[in-house]
Z-matrix of the N, CA and C atoms (Angstrom, degrees):
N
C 1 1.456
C 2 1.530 1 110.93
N 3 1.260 2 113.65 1 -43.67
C 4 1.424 3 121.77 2 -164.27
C 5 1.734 4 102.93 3 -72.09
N 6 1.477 5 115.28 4 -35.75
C 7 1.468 6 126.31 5 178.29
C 8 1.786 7 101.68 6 -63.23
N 9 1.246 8 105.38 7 -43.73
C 10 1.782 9 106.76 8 -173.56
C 11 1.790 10 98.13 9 -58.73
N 12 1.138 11 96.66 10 -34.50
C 13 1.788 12 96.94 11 -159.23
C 14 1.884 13 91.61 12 -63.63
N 15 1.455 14 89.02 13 -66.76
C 16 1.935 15 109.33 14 -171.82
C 17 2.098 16 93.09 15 -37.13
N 18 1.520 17 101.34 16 -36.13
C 19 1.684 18 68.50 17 -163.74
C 20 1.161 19 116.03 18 -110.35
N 21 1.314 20 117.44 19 7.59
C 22 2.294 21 131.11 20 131.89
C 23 0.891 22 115.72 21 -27.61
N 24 1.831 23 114.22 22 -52.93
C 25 1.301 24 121.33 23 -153.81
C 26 2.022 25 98.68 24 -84.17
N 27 1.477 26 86.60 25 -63.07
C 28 1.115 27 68.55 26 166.46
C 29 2.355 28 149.31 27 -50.96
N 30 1.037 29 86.28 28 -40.91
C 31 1.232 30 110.03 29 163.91
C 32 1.866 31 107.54 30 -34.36
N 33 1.484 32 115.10 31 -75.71
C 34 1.199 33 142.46 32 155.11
C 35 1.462 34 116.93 33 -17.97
N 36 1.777 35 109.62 34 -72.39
C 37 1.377 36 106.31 35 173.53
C 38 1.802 37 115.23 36 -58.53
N 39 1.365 38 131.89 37 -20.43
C 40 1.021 39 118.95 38 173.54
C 41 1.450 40 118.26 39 -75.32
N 42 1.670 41 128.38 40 -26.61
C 43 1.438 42 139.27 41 -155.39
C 44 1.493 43 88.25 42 -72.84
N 45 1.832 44 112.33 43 -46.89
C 46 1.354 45 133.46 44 -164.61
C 47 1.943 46 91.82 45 -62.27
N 48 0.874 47 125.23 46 -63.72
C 49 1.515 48 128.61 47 -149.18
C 50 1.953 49 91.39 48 -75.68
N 51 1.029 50 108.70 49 -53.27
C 52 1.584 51 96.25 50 -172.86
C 53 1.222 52 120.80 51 -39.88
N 54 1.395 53 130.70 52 -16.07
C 55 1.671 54 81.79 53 -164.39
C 56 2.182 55 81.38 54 -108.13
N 57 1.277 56 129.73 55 0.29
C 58 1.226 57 126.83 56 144.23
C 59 1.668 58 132.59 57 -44.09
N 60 1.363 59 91.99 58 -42.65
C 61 1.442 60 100.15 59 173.36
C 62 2.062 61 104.93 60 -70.83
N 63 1.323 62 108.39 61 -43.50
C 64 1.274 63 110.87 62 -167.79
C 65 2.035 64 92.79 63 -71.04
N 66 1.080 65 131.35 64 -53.54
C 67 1.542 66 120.70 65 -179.93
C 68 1.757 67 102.45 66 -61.84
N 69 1.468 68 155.57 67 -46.74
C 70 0.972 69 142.79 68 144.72
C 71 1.655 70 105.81 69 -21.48
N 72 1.171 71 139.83 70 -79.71
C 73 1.273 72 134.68 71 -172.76
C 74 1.643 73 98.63 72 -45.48
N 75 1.079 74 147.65 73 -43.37
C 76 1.285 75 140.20 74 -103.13
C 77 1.762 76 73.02 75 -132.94
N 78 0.835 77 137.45 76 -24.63
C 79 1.494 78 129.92 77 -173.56
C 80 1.455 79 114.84 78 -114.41
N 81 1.416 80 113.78 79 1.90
C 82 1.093 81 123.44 80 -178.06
C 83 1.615 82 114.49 81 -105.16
N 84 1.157 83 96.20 82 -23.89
C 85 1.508 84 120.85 83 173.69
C 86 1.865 85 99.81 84 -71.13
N 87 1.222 86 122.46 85 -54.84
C 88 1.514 87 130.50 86 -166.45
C 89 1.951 88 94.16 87 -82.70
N 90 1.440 89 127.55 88 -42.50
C 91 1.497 90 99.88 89 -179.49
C 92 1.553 91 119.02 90 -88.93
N 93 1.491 92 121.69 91 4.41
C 94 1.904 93 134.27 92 -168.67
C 95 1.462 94 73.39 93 -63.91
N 96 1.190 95 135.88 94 -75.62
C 97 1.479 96 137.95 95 -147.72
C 98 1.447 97 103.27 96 -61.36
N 99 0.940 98 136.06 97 -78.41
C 100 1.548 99 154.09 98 -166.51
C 101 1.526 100 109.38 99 -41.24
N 102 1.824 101 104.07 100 -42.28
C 103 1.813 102 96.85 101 166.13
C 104 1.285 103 107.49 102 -80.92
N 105 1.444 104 136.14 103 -36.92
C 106 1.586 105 120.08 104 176.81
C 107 1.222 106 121.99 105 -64.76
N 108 1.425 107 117.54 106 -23.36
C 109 1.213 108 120.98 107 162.63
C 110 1.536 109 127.75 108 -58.27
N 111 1.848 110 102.28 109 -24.87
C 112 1.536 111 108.25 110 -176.76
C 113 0.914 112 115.22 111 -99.13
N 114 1.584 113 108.80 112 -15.90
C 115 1.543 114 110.24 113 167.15
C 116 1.332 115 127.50 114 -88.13
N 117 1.405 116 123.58 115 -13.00
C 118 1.333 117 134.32 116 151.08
C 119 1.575 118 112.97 117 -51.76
N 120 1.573 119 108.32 118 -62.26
C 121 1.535 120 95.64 119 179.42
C 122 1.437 121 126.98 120 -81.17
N 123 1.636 122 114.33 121 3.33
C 124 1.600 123 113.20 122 158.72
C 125 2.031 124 110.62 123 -69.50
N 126 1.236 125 89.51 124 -44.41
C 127 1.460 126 87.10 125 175.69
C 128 1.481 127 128.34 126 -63.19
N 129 1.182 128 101.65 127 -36.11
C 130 1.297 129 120.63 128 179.15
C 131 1.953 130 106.85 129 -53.76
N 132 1.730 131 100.17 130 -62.41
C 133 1.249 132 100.34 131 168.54
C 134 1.505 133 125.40 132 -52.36
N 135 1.037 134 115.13 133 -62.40
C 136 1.647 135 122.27 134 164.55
C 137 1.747 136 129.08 135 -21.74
N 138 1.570 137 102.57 136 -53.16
C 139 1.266 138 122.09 137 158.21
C 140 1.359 139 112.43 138 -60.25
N 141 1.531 140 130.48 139 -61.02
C 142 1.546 141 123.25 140 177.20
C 143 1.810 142 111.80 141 -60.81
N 144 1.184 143 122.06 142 -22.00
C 145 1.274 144 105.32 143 179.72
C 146 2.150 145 106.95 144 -99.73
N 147 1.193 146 99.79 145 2.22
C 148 1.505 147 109.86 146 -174.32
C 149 1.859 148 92.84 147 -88.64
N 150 1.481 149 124.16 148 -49.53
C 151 1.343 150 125.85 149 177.68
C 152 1.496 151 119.31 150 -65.01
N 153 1.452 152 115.67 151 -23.20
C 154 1.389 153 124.47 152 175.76
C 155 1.751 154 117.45 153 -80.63
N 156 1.192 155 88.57 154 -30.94
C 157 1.833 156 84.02 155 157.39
C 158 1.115 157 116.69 156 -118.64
N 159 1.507 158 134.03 157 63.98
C 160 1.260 159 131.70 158 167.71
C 161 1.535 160 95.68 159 -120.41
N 162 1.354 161 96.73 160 141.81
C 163 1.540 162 97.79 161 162.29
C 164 1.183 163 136.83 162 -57.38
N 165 1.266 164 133.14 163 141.08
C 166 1.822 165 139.57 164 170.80
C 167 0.976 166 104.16 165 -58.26
């Protein structure tokens, strides 16, 4: 009896967590780009102001 209960419950906590797990996926997918993108153009800047004061 006690196993039927444990694996309802369990059962349950997964129905509960999916569709969290699926918006975690789902927003992680839309900001991966947006920080490499910001970290490309921090570097990017960094590098253009690192070549502007380097000596000839």
């Amino acid at each position: 009896m006690f196993g039927s209960i444990g694996e309802l419950l369990g059962d349950a906590l997964k129905i509960a967590a999916a569709p969290i797990q699926v918006a975690a996926d789902v927003t992680r997918a839309v900001t991966k780009p947006l920080a490499e993108a910001a970290q490309q153009v921090a570097k990017d800047v960094k590098d253009e102001l690192h070549d502007k004061h380097s000596p000839r």
